[in-house]
Backbone atoms as SQL, in Angstrom:
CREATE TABLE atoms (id INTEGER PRIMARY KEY, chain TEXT, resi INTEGER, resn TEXT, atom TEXT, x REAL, y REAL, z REAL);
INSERT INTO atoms VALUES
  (1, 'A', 1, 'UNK', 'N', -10.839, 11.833, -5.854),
  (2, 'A', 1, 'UNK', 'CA', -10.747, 10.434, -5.502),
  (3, 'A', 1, 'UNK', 'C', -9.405, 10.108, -4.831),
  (4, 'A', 2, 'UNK', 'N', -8.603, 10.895, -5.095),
  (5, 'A', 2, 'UNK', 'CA', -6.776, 10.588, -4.673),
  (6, 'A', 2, 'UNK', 'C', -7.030, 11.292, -3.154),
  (7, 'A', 3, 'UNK', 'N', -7.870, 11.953, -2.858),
  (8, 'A', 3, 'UNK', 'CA', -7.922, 12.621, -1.488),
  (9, 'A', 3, 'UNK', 'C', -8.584, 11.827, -0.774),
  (10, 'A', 4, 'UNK', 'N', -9.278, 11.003, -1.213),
  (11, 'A', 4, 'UNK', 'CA', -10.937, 10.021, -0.178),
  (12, 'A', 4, 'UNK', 'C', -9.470, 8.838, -0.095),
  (13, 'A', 5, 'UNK', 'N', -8.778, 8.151, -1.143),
  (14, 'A', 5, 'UNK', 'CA', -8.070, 7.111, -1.015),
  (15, 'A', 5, 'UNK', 'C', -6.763, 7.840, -0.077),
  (16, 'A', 6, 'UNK', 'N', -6.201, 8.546, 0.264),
  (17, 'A', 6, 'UNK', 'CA', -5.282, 9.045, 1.593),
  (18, 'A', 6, 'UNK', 'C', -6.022, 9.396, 2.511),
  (19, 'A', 7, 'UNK', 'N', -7.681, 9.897, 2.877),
  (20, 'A', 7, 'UNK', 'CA', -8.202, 9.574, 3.818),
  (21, 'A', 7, 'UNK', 'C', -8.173, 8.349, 4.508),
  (22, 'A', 8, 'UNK', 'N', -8.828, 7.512, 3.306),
  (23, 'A', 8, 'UNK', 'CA', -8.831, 6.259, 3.424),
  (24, 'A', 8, 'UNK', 'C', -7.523, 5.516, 4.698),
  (25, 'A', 9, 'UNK', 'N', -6.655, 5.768, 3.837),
  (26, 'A', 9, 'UNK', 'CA', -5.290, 4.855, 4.596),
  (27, 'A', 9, 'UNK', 'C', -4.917, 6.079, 5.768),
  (28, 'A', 10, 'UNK', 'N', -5.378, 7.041, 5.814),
  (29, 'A', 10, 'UNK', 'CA', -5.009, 7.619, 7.094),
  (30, 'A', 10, 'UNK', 'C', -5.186, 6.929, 8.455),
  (31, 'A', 11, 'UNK', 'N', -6.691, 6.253, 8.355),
  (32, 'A', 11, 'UNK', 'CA', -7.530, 5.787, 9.410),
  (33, 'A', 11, 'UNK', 'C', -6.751, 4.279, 9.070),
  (34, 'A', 12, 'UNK', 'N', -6.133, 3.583, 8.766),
  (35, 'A', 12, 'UNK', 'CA', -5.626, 2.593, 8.708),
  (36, 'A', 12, 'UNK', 'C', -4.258, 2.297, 8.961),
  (37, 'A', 13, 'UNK', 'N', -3.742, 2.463, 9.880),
  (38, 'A', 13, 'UNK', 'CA', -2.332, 2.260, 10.361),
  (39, 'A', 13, 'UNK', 'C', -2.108, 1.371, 9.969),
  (40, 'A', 14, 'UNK', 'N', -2.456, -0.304, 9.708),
  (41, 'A', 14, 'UNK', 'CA', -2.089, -1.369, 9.421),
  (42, 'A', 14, 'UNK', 'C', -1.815, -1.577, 7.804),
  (43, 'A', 15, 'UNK', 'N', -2.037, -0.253, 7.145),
  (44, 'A', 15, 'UNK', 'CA', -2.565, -0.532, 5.725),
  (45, 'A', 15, 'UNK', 'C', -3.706, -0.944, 5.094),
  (46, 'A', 16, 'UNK', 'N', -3.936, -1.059, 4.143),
  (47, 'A', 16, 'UNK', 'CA', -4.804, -1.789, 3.265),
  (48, 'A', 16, 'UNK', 'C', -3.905, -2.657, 1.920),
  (49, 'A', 17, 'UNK', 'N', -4.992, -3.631, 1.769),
  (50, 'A', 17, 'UNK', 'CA', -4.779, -4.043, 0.223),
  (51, 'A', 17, 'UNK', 'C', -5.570, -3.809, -1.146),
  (52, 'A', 18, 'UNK', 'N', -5.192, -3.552, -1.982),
  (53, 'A', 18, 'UNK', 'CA', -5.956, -3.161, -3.235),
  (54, 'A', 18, 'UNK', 'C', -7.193, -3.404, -3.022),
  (55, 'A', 19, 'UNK', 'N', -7.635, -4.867, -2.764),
  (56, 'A', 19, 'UNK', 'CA', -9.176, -5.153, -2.512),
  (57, 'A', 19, 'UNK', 'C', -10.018, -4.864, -1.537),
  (58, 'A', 20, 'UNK', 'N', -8.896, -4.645, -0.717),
  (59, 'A', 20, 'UNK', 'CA', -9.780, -3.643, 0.084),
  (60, 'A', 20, 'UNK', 'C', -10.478, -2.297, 0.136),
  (61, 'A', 21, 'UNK', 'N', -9.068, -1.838, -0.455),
  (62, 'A', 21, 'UNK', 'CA', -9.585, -0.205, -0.783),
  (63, 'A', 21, 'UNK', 'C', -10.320, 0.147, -2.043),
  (64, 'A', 22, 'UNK', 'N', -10.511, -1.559, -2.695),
  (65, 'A', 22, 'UNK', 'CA', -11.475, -1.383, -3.961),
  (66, 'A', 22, 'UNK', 'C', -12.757, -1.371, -3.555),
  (67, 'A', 23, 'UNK', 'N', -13.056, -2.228, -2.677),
  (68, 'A', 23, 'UNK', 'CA', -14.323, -2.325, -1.950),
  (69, 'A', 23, 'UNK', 'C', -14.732, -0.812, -1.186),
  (70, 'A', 24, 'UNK', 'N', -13.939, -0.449, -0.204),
  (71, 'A', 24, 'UNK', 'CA', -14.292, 0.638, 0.178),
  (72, 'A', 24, 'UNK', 'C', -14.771, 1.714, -0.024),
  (73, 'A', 25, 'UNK', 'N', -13.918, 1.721, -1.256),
  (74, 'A', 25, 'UNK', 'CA', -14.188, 3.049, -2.339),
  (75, 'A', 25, 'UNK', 'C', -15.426, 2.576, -3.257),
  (76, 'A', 26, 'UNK', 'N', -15.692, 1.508, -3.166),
  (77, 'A', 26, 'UNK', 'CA', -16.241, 1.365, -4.358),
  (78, 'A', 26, 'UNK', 'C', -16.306, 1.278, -5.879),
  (79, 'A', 27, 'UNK', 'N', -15.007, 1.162, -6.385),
  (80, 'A', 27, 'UNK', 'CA', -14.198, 1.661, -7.633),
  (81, 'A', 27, 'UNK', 'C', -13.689, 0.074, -7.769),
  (82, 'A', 28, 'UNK', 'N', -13.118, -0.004, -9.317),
  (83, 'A', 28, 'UNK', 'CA', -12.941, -0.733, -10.342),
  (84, 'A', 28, 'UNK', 'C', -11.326, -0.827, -9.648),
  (85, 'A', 29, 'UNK', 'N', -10.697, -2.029, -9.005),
  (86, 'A', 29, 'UNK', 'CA', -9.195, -2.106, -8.922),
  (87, 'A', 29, 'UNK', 'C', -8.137, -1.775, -9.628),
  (88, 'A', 30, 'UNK', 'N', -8.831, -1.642, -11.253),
  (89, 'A', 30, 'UNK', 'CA', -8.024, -1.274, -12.214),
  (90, 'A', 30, 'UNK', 'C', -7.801, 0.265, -11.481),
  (91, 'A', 31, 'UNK', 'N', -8.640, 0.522, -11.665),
  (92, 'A', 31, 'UNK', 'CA', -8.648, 2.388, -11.514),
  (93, 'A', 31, 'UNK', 'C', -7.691, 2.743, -10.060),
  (94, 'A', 32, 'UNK', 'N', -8.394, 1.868, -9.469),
  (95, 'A', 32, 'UNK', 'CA', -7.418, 2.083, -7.853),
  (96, 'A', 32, 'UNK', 'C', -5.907, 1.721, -8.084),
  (97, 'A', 33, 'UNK', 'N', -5.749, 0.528, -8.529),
  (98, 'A', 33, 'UNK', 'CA', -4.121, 0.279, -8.764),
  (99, 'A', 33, 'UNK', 'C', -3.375, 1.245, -9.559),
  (100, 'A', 34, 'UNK', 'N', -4.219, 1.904, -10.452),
  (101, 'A', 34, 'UNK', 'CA', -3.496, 3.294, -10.893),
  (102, 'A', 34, 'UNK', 'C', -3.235, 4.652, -9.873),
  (103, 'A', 35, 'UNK', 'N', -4.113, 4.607, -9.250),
  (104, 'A', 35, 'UNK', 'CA', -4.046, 6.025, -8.078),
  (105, 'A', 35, 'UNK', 'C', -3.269, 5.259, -7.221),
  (106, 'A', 36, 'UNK', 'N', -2.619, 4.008, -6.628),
  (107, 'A', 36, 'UNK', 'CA', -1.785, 4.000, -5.678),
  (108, 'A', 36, 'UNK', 'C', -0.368, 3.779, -6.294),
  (109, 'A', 37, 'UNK', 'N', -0.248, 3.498, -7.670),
  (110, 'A', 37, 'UNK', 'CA', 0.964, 3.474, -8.261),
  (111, 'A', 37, 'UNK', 'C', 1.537, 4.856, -8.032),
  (112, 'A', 38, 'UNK', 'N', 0.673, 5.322, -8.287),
  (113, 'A', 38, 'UNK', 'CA', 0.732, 7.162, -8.929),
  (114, 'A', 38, 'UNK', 'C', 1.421, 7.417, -7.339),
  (115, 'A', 39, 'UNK', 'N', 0.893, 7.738, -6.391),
  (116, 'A', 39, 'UNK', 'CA', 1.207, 7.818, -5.033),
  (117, 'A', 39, 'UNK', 'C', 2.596, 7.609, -4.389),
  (118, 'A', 40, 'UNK', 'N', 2.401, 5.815, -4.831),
  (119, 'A', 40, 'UNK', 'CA', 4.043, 5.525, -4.334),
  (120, 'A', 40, 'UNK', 'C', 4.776, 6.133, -4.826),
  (121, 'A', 41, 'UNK', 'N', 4.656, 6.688, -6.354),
  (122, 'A', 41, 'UNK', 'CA', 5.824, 7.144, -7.201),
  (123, 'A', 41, 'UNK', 'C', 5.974, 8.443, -6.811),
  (124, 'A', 42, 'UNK', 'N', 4.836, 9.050, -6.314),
  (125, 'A', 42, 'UNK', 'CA', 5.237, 10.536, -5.462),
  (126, 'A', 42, 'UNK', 'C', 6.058, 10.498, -4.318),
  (127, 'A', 43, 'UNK', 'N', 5.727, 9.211, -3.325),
  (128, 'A', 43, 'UNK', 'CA', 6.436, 9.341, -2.288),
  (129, 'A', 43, 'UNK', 'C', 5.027, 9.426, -1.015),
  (130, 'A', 44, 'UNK', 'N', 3.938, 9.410, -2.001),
  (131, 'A', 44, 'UNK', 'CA', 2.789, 9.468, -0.515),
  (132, 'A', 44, 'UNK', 'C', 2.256, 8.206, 0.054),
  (133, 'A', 45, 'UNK', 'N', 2.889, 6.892, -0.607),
  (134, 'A', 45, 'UNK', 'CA', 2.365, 5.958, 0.345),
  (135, 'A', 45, 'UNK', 'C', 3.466, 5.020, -0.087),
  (136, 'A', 46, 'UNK', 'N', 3.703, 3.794, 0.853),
  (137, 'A', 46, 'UNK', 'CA', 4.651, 2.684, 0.989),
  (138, 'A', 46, 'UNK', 'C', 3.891, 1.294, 0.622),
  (139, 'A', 47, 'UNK', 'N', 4.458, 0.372, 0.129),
  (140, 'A', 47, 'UNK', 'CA', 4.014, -0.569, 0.060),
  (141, 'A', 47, 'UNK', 'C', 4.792, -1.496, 0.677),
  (142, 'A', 48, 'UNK', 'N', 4.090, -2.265, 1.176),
  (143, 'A', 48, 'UNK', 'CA', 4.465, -3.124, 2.391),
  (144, 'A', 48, 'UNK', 'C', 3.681, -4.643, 2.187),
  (145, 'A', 49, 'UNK', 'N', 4.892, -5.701, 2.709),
  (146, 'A', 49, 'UNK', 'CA', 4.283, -7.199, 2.751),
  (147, 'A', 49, 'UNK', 'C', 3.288, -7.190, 3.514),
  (148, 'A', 50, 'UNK', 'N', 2.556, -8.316, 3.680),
  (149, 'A', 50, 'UNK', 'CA', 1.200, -9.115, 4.510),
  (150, 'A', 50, 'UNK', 'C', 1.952, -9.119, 6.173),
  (151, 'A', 51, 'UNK', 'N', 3.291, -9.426, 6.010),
  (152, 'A', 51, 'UNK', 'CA', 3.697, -9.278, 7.187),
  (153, 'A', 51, 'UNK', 'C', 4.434, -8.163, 7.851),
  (154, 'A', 52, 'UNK', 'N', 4.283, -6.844, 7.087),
  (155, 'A', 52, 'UNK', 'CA', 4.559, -5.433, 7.703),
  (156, 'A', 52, 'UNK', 'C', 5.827, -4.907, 7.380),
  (157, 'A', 53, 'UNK', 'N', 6.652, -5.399, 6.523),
  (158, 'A', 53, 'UNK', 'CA', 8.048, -5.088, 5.569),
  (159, 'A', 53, 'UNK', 'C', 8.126, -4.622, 4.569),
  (160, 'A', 54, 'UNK', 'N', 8.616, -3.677, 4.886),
  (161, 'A', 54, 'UNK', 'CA', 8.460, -2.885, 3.301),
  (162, 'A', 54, 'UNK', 'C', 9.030, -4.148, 1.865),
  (163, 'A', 55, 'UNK', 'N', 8.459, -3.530, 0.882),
  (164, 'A', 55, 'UNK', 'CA', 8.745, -4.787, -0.108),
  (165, 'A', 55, 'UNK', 'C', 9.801, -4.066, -1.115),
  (166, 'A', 56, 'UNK', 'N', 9.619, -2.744, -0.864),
  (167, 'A', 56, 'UNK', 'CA', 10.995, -1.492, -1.317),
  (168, 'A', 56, 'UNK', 'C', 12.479, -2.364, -1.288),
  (169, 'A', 57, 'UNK', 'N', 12.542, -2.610, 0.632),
  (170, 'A', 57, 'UNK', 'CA', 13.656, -2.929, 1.095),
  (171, 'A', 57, 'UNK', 'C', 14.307, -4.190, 0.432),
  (172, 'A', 58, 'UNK', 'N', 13.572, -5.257, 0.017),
  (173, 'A', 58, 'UNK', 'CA', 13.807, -6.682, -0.062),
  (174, 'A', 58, 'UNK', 'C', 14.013, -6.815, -1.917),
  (175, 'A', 59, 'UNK', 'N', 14.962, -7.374, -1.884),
  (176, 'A', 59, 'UNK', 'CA', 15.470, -7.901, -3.449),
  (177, 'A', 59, 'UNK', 'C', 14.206, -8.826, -3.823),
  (178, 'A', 60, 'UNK', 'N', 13.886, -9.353, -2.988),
  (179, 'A', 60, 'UNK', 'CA', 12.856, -10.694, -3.275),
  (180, 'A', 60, 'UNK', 'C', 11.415, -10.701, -3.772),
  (181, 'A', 61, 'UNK', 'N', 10.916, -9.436, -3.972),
  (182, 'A', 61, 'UNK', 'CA', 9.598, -8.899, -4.795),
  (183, 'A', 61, 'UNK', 'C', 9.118, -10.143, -6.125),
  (184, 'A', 62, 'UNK', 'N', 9.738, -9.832, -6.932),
  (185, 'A', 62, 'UNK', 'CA', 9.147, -11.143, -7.832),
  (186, 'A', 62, 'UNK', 'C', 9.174, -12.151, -7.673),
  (187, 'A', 63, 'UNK', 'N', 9.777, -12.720, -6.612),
  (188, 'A', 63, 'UNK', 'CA', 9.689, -14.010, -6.238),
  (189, 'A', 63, 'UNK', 'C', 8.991, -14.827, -4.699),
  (190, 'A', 64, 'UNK', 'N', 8.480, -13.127, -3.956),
  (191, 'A', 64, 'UNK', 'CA', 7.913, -13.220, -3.130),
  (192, 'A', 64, 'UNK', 'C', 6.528, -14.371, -3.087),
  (193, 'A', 65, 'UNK', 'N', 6.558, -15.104, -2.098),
  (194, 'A', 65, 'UNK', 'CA', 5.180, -16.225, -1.538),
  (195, 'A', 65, 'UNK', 'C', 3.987, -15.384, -0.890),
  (196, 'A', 66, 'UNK', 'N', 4.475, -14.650, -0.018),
  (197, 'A', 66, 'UNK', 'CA', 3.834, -14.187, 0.723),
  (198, 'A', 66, 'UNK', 'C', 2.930, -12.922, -0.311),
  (199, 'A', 67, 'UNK', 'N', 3.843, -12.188, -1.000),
  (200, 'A', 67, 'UNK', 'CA', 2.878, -11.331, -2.271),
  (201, 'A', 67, 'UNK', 'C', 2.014, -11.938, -3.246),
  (202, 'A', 68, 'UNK', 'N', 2.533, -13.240, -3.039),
  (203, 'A', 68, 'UNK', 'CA', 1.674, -14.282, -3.842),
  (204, 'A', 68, 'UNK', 'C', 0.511, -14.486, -3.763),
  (205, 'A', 69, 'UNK', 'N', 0.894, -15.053, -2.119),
  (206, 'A', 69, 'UNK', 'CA', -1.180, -15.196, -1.553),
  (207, 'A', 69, 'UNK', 'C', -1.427, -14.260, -1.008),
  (208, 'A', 70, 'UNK', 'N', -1.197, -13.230, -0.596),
  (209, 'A', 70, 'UNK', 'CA', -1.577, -12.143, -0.180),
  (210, 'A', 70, 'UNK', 'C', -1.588, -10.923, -0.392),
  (211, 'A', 71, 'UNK', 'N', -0.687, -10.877, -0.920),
  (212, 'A', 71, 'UNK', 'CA', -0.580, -9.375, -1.698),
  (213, 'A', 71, 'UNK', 'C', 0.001, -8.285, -0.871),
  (214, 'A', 72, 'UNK', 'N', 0.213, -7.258, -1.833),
  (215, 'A', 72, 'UNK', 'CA', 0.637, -5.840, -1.301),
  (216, 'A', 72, 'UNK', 'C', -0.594, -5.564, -0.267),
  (217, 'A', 73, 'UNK', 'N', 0.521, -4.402, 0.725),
  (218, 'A', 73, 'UNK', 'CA', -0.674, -3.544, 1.435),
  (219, 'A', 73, 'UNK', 'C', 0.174, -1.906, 0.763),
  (220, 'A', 74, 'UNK', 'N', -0.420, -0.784, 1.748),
  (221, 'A', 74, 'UNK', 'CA', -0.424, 0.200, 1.307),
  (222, 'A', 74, 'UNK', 'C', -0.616, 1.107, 2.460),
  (223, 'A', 75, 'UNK', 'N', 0.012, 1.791, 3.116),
  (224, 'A', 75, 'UNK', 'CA', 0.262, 2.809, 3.872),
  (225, 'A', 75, 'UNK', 'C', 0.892, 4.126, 3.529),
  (226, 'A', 76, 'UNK', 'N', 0.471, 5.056, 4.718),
  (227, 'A', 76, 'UNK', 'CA', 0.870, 6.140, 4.105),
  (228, 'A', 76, 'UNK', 'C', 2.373, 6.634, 4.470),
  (229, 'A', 77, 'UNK', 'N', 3.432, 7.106, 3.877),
  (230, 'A', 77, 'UNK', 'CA', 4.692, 7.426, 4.006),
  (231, 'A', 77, 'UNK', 'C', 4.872, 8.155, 5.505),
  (232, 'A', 78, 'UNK', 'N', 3.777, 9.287, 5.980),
  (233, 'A', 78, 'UNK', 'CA', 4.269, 9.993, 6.639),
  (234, 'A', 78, 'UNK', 'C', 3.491, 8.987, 7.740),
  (235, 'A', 79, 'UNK', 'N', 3.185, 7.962, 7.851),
  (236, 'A', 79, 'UNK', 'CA', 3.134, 7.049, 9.148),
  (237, 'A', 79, 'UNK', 'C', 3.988, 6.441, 9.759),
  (238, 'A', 80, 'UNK', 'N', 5.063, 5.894, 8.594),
  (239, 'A', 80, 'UNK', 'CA', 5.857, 5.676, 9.167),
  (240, 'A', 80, 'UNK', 'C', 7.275, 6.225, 9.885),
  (241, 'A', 81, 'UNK', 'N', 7.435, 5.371, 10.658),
  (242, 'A', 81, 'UNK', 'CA', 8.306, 6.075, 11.780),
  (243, 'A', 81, 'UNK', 'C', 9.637, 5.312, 11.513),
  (244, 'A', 82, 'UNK', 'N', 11.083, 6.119, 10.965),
  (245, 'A', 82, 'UNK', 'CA', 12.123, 5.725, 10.759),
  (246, 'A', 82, 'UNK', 'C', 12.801, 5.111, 12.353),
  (247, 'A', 83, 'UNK', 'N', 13.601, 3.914, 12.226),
  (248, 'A', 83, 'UNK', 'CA', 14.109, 3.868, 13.454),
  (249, 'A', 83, 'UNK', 'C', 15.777, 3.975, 12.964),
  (250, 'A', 84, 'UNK', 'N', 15.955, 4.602, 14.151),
  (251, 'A', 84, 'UNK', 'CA', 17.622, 4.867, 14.240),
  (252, 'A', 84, 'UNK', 'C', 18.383, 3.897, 14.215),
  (253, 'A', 85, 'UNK', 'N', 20.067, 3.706, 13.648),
  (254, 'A', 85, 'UNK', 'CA', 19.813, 1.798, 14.060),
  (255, 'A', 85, 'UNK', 'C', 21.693, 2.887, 14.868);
């Protein structure tokens, strides 16, 4: 199931959100929010705002609006592309 859900977000550059990839998969969100915890904590996927920012970067997570009504998304680590500054 941890291999169909990194398929999953392979084909999704934009990410997904939990409910999405609950639907997709077909699976119980409980169960899914455990396999993408598991993930981030490896290092195989990022979680990212509604508006494409990592939520890593930002102090503002628990107090986030935007995670509020919208929620996490979920991409995969090796998509993204570091920029040089």
């Amino acid at each position: 199931m941890l291999s169909q859900l990194l398929s999953l977000l392979s084909e999704k550059k934009e990410g997904l959100s939990l409910f999405e990839i609950s639907r997709v998969m077909m699976a119980q969100p409980t169960a899914v929010a455990s396999m993408l915890e598991l993930l981030v904590q490896k290092g195989k996927l990022l979680e990212i705002g509604p508006d494409g920012k990592y939520c890593a970067d930002c102090g503002q997570v628990s107090d986030c609006n935007l995670l509020a009504v919208h929620g996490k998304r979920y991409v995969l680590a090796s998509q993204i592309v570091v920029k040089a500054e």
